[in-house]
C-alpha positions as CSV (number, residue, x, y, z in Angstrom):
1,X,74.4,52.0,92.6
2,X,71.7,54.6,94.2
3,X,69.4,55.6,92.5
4,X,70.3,59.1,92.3
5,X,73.7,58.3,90.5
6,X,71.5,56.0,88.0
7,X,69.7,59.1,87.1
8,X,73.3,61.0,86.7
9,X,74.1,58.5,84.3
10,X,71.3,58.9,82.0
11,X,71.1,62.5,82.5
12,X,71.3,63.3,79.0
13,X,69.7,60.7,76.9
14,X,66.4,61.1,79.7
15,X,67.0,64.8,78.6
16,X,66.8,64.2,74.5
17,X,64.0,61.4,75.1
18,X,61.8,63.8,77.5
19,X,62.5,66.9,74.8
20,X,61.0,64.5,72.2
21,X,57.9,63.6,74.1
22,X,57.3,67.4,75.1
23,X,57.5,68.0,71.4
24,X,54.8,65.2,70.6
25,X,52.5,66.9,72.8
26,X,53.1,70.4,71.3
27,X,52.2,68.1,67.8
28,X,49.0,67.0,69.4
29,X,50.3,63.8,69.7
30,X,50.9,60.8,72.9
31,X,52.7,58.0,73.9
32,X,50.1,55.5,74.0
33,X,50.1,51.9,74.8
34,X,47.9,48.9,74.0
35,X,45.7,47.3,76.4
36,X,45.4,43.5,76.8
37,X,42.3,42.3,77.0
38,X,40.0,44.1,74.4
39,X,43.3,45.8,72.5
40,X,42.5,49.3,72.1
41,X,45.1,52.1,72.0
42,X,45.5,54.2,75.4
43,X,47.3,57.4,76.2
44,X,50.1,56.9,79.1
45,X,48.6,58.1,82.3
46,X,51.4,59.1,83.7
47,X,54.6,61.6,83.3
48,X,57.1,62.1,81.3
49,X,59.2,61.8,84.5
50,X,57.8,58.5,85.2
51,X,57.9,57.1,81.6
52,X,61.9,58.0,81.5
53,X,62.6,56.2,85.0
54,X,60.5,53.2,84.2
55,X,62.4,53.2,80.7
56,X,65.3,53.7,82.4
57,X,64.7,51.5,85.6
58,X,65.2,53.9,87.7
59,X,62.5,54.1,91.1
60,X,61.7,57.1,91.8
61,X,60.3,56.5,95.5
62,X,64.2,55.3,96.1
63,X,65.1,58.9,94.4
64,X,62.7,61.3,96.7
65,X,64.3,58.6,99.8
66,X,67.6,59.5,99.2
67,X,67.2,63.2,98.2
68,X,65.3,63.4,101.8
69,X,68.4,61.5,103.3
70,X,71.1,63.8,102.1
71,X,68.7,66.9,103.1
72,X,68.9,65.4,106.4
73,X,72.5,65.3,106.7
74,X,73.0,69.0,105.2
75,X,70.9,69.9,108.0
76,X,72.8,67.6,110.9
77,X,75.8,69.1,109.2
78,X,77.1,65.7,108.6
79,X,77.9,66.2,104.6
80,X,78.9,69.5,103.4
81,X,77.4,71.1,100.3
C-alpha cells in the first residue's frame, strides 16, 4: 500500500490524535519521552506531523516521493485531476 493511501486510512484518528496534542500545547503541556541512559523526561523534538506518522508507521520521505510523482504526471498529462 503507498504511503499516501496509509495516510487516507488513518485520516481521522491522526486528525483526533493531532487535535489532542495541539490542545496539550495550548495547556502548556508536551509529549515527552524518557531518555535511556541518565532517565530524565524530554520534550519530543519533533512535530506533531512526524509523531502521528511514526505512531502510525507511515514515512513521510515515501509521502513527499509520491506527492512529487503524481505532480509529475499532472504536468506530463499522464493522470487527470
Amino acid at each position: 500500500m503507498s504511503e499516501l493511501k496509509k495516510m487516507r486510512v488513518v485520516q481521522y484518528d491522526s486528525q483526533i490524535i493531532g487535535e489532542f496534542i495541539d490542545w496539550l500545547g495550548s495547556q502548556g503541556r508536551a509529549v515527552c519521552y524518557l531518555t535511556g541512559r541518565n532517565p530524565e523526561w524530554v520534550q519530543w523534538p519533533h512535530s506533531t506531523e512526524r509523531l502521528l506518522a511514526e505512531y502510525f508507521d507511515i514515512n513521510l520521505d515515501k509521502v513527499e516521493q509520491e506527492k512529487r510523482q503524481i505532480l509529475a504526471e499532472l504536468r506530463a498529462g499522464q493522470v487527470k485531476p
